[in-house]
N, CA, C and O atoms as a Tinker XYZ file with bonds, in Angstrom:
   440  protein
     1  N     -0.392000   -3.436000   -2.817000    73     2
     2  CA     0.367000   -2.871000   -1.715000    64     1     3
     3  C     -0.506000   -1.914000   -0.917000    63     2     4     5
     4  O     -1.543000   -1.510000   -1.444000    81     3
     5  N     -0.174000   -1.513000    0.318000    73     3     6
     6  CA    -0.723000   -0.499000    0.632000    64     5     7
     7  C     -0.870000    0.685000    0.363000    63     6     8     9
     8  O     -1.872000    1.345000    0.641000    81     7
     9  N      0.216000    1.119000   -0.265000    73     7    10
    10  CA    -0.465000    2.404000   -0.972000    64     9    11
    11  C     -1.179000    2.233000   -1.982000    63    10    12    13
    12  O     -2.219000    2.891000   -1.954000    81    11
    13  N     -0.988000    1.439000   -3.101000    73    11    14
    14  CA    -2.183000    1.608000   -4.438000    64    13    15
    15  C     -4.149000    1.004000   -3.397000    63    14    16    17
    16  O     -5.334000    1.161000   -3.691000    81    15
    17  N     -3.632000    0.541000   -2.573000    73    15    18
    18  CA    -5.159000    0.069000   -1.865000    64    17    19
    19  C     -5.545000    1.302000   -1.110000    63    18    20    21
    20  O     -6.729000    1.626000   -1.212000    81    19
    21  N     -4.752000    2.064000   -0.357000    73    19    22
    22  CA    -5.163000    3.446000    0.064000    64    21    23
    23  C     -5.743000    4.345000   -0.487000    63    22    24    25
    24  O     -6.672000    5.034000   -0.066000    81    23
    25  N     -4.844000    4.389000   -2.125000    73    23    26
    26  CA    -5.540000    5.573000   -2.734000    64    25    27
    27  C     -6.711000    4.566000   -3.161000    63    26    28    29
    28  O     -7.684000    4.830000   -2.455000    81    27
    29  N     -6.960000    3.654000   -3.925000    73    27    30
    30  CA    -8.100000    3.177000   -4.342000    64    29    31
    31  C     -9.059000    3.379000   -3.170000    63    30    32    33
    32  O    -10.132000    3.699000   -3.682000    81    31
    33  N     -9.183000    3.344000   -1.831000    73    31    34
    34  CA   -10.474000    3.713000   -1.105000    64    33    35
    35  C    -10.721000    5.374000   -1.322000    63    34    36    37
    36  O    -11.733000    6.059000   -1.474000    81    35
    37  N     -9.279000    5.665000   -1.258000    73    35    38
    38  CA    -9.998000    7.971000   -1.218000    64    37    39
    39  C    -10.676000    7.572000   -2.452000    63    38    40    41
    40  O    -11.905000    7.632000   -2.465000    81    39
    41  N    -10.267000    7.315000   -3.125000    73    39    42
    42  CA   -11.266000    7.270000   -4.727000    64    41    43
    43  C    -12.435000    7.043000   -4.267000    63    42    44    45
    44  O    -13.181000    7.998000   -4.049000    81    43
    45  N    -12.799000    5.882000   -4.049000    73    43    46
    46  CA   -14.096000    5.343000   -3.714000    64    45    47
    47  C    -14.845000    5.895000   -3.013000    63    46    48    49
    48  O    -16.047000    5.949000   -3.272000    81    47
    49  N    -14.309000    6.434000   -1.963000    73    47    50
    50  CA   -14.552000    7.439000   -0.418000    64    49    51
    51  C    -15.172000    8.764000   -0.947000    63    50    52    53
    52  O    -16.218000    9.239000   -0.504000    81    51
    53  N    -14.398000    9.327000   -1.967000    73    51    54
    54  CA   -14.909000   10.877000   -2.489000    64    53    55
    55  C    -15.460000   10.727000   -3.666000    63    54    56    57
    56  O    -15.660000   11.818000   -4.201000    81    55
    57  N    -15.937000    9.412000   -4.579000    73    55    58
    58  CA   -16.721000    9.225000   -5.605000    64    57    59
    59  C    -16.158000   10.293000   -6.543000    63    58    60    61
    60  O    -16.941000   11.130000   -6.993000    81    59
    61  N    -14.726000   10.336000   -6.911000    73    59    62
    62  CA   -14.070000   11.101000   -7.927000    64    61    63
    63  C    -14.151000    9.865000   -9.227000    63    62    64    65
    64  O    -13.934000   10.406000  -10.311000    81    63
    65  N    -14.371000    8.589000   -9.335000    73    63    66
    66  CA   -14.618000    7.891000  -10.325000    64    65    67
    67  C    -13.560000    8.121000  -11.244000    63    66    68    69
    68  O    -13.690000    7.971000  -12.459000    81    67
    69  N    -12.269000    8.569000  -10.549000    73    67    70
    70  CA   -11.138000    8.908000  -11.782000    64    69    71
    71  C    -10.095000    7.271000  -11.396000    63    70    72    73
    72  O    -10.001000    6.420000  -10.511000    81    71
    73  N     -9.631000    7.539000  -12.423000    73    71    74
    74  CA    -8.322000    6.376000  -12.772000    64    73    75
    75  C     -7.451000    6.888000  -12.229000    63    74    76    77
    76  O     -6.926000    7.992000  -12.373000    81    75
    77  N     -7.116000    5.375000  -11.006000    73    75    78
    78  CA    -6.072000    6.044000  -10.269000    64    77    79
    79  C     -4.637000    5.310000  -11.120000    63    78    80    81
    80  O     -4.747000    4.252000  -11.738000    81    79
    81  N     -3.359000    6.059000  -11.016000    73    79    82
    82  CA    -2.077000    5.690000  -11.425000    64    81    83
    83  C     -1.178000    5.729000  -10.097000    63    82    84    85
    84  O     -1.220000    6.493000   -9.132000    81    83
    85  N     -0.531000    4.875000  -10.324000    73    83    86
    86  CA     0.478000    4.393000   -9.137000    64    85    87
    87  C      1.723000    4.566000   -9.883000    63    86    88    89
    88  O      1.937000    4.212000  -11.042000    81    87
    89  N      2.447000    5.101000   -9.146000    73    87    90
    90  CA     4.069000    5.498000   -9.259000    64    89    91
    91  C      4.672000    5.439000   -8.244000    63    90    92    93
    92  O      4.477000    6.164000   -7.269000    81    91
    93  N      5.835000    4.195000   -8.375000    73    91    94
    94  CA     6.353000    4.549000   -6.882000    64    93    95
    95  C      7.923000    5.082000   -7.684000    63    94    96    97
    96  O      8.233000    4.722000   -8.820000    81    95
    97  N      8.601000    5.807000   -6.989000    73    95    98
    98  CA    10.009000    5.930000   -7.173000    64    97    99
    99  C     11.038000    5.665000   -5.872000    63    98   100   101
   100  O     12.023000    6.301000   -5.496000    81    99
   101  N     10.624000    4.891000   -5.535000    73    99   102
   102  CA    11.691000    4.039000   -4.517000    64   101   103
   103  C     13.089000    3.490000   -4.663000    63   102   104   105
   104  O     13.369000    2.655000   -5.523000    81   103
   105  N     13.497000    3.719000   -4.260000    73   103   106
   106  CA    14.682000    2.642000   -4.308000    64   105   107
   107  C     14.779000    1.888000   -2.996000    63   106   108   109
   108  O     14.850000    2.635000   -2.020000    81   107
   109  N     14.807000    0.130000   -2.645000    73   107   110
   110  CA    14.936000   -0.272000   -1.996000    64   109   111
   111  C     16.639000   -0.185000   -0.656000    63   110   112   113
   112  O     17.754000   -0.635000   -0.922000    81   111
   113  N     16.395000    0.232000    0.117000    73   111   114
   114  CA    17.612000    0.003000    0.679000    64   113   115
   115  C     18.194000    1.337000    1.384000    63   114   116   117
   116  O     19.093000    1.366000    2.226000    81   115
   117  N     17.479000    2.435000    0.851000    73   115   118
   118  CA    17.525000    3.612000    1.056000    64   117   119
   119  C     16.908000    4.215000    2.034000    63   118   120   121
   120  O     15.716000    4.065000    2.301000    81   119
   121  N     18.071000    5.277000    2.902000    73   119   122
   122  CA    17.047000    6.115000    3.932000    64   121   123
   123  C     16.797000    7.375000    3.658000    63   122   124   125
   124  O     17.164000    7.905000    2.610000    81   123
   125  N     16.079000    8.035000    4.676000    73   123   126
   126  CA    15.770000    9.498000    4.583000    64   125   127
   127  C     16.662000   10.490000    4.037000    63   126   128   129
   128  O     16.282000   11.246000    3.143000    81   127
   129  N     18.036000   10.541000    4.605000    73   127   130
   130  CA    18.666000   11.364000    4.061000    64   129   131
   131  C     18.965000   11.285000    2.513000    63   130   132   133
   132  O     18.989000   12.372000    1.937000    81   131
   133  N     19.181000   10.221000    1.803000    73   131   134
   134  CA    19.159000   10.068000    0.903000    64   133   135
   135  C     17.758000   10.333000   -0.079000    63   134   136   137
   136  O     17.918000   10.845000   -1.187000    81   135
   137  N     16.669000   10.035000    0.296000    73   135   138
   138  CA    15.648000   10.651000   -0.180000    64   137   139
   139  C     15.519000   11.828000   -0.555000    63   138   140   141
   140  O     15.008000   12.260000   -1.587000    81   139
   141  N     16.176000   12.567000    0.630000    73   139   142
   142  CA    16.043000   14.196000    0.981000    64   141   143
   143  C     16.749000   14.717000   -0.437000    63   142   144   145
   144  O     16.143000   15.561000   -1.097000    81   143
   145  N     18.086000   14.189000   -0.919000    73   143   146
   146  CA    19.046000   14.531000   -1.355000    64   145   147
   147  C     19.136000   14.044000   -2.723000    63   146   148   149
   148  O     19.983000   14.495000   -3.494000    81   147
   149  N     18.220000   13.056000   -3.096000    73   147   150
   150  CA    17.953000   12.135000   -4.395000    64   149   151
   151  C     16.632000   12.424000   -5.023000    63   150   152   153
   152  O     16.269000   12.141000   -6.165000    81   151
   153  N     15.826000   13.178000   -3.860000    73   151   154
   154  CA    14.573000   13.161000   -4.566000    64   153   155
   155  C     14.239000   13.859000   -5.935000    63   154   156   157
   156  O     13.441000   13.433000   -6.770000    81   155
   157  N     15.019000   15.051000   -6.020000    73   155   158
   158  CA    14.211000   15.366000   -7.435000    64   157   159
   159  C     14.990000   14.680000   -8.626000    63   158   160   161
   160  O     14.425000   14.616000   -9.718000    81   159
   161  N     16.438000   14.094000   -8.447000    73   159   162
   162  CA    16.583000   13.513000   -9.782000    64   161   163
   163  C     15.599000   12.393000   -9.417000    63   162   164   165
   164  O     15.543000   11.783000  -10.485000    81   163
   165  N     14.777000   11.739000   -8.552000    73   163   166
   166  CA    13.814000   10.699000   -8.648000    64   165   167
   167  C     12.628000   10.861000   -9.227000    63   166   168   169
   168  O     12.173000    9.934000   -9.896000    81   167
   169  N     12.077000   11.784000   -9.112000    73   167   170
   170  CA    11.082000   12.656000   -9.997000    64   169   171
   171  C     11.304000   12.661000  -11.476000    63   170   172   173
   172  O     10.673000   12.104000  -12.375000    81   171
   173  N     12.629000   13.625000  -11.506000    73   171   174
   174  CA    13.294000   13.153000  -12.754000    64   173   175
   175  C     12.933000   11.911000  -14.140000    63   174   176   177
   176  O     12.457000   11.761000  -15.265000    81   175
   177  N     13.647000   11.204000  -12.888000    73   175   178
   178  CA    14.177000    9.509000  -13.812000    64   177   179
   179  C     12.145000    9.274000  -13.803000    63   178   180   181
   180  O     11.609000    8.632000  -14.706000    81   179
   181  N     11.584000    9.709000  -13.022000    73   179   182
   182  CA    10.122000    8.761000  -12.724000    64   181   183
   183  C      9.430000    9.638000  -14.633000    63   182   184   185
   184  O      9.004000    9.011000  -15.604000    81   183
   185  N      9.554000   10.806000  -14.524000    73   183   186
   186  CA     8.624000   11.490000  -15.920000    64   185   187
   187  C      9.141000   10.832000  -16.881000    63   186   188   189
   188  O      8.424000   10.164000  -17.625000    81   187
   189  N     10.931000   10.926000  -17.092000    73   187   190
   190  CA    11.387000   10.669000  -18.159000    64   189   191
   191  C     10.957000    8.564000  -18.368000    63   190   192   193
   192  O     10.782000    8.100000  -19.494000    81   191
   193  N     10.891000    7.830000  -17.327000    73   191   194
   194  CA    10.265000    6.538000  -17.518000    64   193   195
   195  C      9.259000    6.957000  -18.277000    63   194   196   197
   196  O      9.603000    6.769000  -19.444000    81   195
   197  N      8.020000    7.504000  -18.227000    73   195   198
   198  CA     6.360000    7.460000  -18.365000    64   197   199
   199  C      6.638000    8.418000  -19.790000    63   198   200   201
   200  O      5.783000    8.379000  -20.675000    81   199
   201  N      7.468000    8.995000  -19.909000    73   199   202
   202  CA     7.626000   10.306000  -21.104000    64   201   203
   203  C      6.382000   11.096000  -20.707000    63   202   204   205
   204  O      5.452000   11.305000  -21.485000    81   203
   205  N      6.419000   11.451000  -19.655000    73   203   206
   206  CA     5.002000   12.813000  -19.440000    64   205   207
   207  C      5.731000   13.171000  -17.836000    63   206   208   209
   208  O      6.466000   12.552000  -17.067000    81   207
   209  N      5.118000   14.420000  -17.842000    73   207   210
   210  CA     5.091000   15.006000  -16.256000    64   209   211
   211  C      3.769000   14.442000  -15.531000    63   210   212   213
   212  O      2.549000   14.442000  -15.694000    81   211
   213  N      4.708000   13.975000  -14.660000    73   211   214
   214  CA     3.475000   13.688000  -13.669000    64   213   215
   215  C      3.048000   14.617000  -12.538000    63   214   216   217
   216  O      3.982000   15.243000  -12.036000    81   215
   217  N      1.874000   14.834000  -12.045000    73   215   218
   218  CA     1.509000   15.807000  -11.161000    64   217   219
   219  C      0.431000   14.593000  -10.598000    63   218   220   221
   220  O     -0.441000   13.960000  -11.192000    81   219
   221  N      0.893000   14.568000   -9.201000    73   219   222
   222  CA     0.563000   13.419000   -8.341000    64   221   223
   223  C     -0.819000   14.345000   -7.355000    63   222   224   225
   224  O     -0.619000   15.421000   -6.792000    81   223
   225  N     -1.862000   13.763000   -7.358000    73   223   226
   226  CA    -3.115000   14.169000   -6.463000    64   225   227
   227  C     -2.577000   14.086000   -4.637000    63   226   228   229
   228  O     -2.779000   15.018000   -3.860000    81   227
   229  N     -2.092000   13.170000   -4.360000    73   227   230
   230  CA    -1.315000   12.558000   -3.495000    64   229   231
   231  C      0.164000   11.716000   -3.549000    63   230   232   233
   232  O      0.614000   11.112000   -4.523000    81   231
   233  N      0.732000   11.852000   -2.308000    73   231   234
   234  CA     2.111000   11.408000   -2.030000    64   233   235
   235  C      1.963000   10.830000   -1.159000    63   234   236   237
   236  O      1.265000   11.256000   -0.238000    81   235
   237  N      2.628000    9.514000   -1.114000    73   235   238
   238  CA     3.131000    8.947000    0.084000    64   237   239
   239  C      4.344000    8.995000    0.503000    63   238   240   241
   240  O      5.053000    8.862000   -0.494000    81   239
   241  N      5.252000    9.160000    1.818000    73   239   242
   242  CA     6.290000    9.092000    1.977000    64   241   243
   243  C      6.663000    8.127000    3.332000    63   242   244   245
   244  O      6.063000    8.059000    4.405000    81   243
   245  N      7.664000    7.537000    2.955000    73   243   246
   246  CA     7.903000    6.062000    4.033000    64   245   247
   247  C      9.193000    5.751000    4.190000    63   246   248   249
   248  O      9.678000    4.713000    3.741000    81   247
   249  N      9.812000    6.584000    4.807000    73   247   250
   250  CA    11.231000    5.912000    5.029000    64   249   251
   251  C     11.353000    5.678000    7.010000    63   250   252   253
   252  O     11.109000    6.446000    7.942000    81   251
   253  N     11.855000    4.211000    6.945000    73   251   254
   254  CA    11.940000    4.031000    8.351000    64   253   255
   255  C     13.115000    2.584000    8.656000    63   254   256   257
   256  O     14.011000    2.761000    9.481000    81   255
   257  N     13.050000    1.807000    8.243000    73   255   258
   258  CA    14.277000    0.548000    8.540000    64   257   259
   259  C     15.597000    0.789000    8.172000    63   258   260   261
   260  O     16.611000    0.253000    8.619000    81   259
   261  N     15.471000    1.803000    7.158000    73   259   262
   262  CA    17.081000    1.852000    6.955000    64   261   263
   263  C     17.737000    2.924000    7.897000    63   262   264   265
   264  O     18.938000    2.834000    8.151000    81   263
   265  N     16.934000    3.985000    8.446000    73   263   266
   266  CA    17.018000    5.071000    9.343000    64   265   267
   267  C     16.942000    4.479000   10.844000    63   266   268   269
   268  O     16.536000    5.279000   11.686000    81   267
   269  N     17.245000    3.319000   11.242000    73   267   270
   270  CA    17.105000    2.857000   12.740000    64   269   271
   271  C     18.154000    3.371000   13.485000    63   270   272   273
   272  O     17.982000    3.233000   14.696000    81   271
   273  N     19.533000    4.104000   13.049000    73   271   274
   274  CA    20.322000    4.392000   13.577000    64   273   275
   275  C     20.541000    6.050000   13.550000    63   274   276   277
   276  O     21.622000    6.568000   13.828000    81   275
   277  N     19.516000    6.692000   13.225000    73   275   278
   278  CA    19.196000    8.174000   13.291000    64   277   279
   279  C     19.067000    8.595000   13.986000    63   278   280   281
   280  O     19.093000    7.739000   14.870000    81   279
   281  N     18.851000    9.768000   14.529000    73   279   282
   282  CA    18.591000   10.376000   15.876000    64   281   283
   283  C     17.479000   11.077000   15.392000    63   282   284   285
   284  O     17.523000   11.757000   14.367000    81   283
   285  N     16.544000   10.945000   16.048000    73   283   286
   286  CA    15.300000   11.275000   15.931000    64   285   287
   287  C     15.224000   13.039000   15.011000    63   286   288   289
   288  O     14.406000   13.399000   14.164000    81   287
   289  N     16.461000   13.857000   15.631000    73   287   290
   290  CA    16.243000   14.906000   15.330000    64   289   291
   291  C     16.222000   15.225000   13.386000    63   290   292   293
   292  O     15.539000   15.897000   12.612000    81   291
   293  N     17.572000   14.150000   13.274000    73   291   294
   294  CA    18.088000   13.980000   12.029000    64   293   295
   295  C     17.213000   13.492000   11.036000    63   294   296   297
   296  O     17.263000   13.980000    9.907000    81   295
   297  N     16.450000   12.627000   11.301000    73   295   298
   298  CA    14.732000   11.943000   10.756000    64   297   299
   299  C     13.857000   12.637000   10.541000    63   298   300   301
   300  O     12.991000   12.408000    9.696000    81   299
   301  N     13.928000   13.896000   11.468000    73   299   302
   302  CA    12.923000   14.904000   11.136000    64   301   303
   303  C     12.974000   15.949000   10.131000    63   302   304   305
   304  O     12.090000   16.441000    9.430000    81   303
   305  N     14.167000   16.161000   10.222000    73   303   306
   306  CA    15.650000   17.259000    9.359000    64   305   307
   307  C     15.001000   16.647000    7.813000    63   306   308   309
   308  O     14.418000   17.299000    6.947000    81   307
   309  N     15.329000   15.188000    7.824000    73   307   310
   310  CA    15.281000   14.591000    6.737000    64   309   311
   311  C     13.716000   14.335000    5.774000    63   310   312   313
   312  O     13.396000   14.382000    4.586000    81   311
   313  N     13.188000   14.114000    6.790000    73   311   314
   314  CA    11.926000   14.597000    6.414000    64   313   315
   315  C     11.379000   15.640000    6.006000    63   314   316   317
   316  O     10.862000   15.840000    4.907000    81   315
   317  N     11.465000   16.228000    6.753000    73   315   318
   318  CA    10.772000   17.742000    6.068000    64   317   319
   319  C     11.531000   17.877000    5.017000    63   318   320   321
   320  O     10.840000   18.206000    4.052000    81   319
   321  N     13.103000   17.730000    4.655000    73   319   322
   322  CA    13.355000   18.644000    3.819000    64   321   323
   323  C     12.257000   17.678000    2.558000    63   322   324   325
   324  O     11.584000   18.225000    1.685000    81   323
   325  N     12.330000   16.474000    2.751000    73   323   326
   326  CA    11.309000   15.725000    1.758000    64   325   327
   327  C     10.226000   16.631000    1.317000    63   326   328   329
   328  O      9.934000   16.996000    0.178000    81   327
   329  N      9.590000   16.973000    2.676000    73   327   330
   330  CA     8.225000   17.530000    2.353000    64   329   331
   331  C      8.096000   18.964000    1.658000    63   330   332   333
   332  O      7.124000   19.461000    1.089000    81   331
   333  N      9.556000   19.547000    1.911000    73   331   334
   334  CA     9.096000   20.753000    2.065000    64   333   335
   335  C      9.419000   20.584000   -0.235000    63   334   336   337
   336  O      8.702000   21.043000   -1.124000    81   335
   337  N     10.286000   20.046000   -0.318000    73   335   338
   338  CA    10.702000   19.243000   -1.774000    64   337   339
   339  C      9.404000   18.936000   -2.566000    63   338   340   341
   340  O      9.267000   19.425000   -3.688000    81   339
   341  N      8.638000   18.302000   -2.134000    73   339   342
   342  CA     7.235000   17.932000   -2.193000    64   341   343
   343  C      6.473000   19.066000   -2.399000    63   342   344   345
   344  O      6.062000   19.254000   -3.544000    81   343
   345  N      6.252000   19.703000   -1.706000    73   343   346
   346  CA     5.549000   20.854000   -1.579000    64   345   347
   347  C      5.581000   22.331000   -2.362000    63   346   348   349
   348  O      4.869000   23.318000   -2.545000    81   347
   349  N      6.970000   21.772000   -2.718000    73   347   350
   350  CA     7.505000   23.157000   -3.505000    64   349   351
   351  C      7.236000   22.484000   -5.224000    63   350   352   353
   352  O      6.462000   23.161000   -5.900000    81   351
   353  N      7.743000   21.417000   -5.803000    73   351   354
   354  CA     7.338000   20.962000   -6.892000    64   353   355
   355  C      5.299000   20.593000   -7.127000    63   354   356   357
   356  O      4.661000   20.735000   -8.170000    81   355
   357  N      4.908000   20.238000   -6.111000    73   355   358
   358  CA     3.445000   19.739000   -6.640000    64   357   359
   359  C      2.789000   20.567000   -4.856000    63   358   360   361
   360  O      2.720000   20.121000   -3.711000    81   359
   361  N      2.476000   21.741000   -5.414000    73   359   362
   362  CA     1.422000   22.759000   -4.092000    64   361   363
   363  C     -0.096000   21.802000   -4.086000    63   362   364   365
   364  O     -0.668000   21.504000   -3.038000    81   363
   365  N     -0.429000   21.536000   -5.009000    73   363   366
   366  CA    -1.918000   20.819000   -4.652000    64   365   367
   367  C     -1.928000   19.812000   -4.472000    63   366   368   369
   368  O     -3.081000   19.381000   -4.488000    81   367
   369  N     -0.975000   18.855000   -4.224000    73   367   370
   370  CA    -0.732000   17.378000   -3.466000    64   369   371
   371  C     -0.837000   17.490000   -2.199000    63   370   372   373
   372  O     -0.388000   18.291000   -1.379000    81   371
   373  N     -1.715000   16.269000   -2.123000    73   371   374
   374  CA    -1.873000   16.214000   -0.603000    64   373   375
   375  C     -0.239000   14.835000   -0.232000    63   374   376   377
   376  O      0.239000   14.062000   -1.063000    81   375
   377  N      0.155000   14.992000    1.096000    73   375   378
   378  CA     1.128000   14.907000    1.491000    64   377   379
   379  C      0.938000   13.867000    2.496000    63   378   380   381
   380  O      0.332000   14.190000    3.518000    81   379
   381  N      1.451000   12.405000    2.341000    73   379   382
   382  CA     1.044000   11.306000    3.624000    64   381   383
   383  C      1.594000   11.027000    4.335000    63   382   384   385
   384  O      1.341000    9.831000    4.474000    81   383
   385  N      2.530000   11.401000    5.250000    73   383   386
   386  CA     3.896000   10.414000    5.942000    64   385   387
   387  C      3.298000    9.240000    6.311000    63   386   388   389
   388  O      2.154000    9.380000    6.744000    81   387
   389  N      3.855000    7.796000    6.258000    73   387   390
   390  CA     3.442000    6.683000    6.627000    64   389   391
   391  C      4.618000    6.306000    7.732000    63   390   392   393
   392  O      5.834000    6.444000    7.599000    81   391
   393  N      3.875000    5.786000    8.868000    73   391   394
   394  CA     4.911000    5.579000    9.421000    64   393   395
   395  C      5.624000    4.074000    9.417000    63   394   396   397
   396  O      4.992000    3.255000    8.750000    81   395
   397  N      6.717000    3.623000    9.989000    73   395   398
   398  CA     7.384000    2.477000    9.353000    64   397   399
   399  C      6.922000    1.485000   11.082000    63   398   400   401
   400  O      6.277000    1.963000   12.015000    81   399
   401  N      7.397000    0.348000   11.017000    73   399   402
   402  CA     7.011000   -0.301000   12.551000    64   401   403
   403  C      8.182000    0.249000   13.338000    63   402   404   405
   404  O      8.918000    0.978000   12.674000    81   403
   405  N      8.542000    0.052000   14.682000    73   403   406
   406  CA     9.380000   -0.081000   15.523000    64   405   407
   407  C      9.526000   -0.933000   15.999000    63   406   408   409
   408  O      8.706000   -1.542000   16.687000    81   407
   409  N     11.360000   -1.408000   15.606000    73   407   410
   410  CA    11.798000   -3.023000   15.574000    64   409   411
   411  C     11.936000   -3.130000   17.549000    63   410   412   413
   412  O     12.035000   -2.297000   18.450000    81   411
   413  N     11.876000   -4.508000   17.479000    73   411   414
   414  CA    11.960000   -4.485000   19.045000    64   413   415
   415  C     13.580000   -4.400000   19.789000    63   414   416   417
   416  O     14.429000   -5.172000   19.342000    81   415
   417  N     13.847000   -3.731000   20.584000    73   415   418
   418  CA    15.104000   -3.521000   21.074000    64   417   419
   419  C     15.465000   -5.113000   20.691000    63   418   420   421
   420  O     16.056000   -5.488000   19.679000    81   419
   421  N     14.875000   -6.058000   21.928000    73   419   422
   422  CA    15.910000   -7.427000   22.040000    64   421   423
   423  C     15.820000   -8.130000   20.434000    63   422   424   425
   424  O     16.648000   -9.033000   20.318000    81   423
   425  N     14.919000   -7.877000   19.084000    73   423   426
   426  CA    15.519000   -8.438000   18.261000    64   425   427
   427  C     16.956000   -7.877000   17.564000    63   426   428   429
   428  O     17.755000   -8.622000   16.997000    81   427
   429  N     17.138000   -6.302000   17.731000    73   427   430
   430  CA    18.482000   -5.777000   17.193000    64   429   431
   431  C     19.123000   -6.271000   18.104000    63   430   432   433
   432  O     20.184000   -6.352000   17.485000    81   431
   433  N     19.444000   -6.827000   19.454000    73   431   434
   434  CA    20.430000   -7.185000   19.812000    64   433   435
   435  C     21.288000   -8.367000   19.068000    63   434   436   437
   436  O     22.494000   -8.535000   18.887000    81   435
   437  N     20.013000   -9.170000   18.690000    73   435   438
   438  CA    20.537000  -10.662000   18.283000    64   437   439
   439  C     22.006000  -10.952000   17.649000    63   438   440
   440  O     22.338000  -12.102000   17.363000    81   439
């Protein structure tokens, strides 16, 4: 996917020669606000899977198709509170927003 190929280049890129681990805690189908509002039991459920705490070098964050009917302001709202969630559990993670495509008006009409 693109993220486990992303981090595999910073690896390569900064010759840290460490083993990278991939964790996603996604749930398909889900938008921002729900992220905002789910994230730390997602954290949660993600340690208690692995039985260890994880402390992530990097984050990716990607919510965008299920949020097409947001108002931009509300996306942002929702975001940050992500980040700021992020930021407050793991301070030395670096932090990625990815952004999602933008569907074309005339295919939502269909």
């Amino acid at each position: 996917t693109f993220f486990e190929q992303a981090t595999n280049e910073l690896v390569k890129k900064y010759g840290n020669n460490n083993k990278v681990n991939y964790y996603n805690i996604a749930l398909g189908g889900m938008g921002s606000a729900w992220g905002a509002e789910n994230l730390t039991s997602r954290v949660g459920y993600m340690n208690a899977y692995y039985n260890e705490t994880i402390t992530p070098d990097i984050i990716y964050v990607k919510f965008a198709a299920n949020d097409i009917r947001l108002s931009p302001d509300a996306y942002k709202t929702n975001m940050s509170s992500i980040v700021a969630q992020f930021k407050e559990l793991y301070p030395d993670a670096t932090i990625v927003l990815v952004s999602g495509k933008i569907n074309n008006e005339k295919d939502r009409c269909r």
